[in-house]
C-alpha positions in Angstrom: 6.9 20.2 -6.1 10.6 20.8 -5.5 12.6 17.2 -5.9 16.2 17.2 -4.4 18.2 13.8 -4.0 17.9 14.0 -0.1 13.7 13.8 -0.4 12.1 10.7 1.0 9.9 8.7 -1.9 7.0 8.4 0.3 7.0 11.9 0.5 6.8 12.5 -2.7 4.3 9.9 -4.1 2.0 11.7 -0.8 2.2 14.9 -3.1 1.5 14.1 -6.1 0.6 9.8 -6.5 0.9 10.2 -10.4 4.4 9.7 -9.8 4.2 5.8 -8.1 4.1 5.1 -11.5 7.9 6.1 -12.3 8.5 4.0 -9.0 6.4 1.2 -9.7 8.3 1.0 -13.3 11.6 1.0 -12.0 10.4 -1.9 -9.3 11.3 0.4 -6.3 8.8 0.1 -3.0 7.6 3.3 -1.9 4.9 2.0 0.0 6.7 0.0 2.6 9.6 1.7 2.3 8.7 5.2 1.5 11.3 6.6 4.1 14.4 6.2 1.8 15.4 8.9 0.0 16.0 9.1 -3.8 19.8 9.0 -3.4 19.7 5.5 -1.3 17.0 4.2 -4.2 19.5 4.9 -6.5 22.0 2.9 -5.2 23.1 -0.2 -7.3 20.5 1.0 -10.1 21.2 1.0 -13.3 20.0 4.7 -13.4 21.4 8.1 -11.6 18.9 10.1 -9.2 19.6 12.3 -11.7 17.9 10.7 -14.3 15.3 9.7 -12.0 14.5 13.4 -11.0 14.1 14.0 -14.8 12.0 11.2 -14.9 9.6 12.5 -11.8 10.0 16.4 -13.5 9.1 15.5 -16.7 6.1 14.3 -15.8 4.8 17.0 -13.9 4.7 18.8 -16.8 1.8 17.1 -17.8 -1.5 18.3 -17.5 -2.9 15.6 -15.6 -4.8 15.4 -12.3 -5.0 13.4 -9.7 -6.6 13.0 -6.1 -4.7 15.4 -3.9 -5.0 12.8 -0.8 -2.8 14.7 1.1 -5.3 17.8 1.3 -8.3 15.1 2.7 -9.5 15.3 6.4 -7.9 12.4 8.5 -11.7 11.1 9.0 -12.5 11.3 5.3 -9.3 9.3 4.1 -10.0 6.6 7.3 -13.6 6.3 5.6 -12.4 6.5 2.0 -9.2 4.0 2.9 -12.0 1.6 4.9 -14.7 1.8 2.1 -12.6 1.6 -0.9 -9.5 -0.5 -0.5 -10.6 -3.0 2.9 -13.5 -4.1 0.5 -11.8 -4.0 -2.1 -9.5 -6.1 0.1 -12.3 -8.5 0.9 -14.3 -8.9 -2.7 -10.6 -9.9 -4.2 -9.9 -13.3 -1.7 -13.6 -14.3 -2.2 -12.6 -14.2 -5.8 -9.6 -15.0 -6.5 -8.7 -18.5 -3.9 -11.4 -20.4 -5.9 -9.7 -19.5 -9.2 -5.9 -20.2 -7.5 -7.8 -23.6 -6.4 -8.6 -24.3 -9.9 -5.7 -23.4 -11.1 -3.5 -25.5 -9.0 -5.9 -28.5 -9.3 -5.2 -28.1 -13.7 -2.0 -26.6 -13.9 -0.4 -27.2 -10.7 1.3 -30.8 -12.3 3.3 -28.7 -15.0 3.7 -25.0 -13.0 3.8 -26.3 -9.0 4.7 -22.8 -8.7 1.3 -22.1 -8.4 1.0 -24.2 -5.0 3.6 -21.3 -3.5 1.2 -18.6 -5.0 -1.8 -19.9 -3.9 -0.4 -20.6 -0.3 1.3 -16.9 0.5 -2.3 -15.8 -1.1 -4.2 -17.2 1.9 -1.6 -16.1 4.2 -2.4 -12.6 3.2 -6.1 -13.5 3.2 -6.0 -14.4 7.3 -3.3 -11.8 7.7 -4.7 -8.9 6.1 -8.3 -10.0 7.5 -7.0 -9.6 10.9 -4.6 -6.3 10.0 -7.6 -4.4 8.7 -10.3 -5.4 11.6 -8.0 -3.8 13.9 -7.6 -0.8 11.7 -11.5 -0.5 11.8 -12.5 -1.0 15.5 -9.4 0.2 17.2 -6.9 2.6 15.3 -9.8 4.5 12.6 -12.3 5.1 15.2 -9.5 6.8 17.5 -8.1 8.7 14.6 -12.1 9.9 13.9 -12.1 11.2 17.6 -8.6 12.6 17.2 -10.5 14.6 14.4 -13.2 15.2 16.4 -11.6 16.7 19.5 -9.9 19.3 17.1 -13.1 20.7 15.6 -14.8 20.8 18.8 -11.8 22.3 20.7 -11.8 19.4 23.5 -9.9 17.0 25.0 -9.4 14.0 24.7 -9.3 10.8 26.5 -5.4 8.8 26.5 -6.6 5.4 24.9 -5.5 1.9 26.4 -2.5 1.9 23.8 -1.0 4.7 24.9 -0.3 6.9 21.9 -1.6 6.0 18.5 2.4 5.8 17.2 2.2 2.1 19.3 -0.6 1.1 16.6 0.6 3.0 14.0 3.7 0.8 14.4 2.0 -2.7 14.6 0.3 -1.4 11.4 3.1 -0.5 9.4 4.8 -3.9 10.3 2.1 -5.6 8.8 2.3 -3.7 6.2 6.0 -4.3 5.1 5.6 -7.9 6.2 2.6 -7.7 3.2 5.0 -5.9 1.0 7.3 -8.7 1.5 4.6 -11.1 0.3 3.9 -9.7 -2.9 7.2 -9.2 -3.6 7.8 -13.0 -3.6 4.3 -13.5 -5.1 5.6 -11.7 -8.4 8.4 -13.4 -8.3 6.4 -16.8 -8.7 4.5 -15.5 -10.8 7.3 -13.7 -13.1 5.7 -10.5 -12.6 2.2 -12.0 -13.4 3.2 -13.1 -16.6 0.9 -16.3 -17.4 3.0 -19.2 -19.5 2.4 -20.0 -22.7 0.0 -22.8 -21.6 -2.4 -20.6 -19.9 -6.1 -21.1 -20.1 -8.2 -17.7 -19.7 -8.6 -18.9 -16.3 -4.9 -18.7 -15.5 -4.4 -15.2 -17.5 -7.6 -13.5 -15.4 -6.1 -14.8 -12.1 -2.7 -13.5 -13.0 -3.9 -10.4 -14.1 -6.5 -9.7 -10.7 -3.7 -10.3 -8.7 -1.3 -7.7 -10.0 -4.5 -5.6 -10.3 -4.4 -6.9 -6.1 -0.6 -5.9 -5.7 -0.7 -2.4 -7.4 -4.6 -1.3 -5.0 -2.5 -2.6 -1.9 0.5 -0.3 -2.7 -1.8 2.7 -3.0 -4.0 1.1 0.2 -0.6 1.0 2.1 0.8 4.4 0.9 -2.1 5.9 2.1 -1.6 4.5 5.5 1.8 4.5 6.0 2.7 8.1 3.8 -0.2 10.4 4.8 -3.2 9.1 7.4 -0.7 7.4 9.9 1.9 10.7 10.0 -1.0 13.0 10.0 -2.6 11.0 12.8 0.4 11.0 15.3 0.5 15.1 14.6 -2.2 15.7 15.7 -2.4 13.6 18.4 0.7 15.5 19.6 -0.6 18.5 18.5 -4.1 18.1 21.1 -2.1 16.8 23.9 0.1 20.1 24.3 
């Protein structure tokens, strides 16, 4: 992979996703905002793009793998994204609100930060709840018969949203609205760092929700960085 200063970050985490880690440690979003390029990132950082190339460079000269997402069938990364990271989604508010109850009912007197946390946490819970049921019986099953129509060289039918870019948008606003979420949620939290009075209670909740944070920017990369562009394609690409 060829990195020049002018290349989005999206772009390049959606060809090869080893290197979200390079962006993750230097605290720059290229989930929500995957369309800036490594130049603008740059900008009023204590590094060059430069130095950040190297960064990206040097790593691909490791042996590693990783899943080539990029190279998936639309359907297969809707079911994978859906099966995966929705339940995952799911199985981490049924766990984690009764711990942030517990830990606001101990700790809550001498860290009332955790009152913040806990509340933006069931925001996300409602918000997310309703961002990904849509995703499952409106914008996935069209994408599936976006796939479908290809392979079986027919048309299709135009949906009651027009074009799949009107949901794609309302998705990707959720999306950076979630972003915007976790971002303040670390903050509280000083990057999930658990104070020195911390029972194990409070260090396991700290540590499954970064755990949280890091499977929603891959969930959300997927979306926004591969399935969603793919989709509109070939939505344009079957309709002429």
């Amino acid at each position: 992979m060829i990195i020049t200063k002018e290349k989005h970050i999206g772009k390049i985490v959606a060809e090869d996703y080893r290197t979200a880690q390079i962006f993750k440690n230097h605290k720059i979003d290229f989930c929500c905002q995957g369309n800036r390029s490594i130049e603008i990132v740059c900008e009023n950082k204590s590094f060059t793009s430069e130095e950040l190339i190297g960064e990206i460079e040097a790593m691909q000269q490791k042996h590693e793998t990783s899943n080539d997402y990029k190279s998936w069938p639309l359907d297969l990364l809707a079911d994978y994204i859906e099966k995966k990271h929705h339940r995952y989604v799911e199985e981490g508010f049924k766990v984690l609100i009764p711990y942030l109850n517990k830990l606001c009912k101990v700790h809550g007197g001498n860290h009332p930060e955790l009152f913040e946390i806990t509340k933006e946490f069931k925001e996300s819970a409602v918000e997310l709840g309703s961002h990904m049921e849509k995703e499952e019986n409106v914008l996935f099953p069209f994408i599936r018969t976006l796939v479908q129509a290809k392979h079986e060289n027919s048309e299709i039918e135009k949906p009651h949203f027009g074009t799949v870019e009107n949901p794609v948008e309302m998705m990707m606003q959720d999306h950076e609205a979630e972003g915007e979420r976790f971002r303040k949620i670390a903050d509280l939290s000083n990057n999930y760092t658990p104070p020195e009075d911390a029972c194990n209670t409070y260090r396991v909740s700290f540590a499954l929700l970064n755990e949280f944070e890091q499977d929603l920017h891959l969930h959300i990369h997927l979306e926004n960085n591969i399935l969603f562009p793919k989709a509109i394609a070939l939505e344009k690409e079957l309709n002429g």
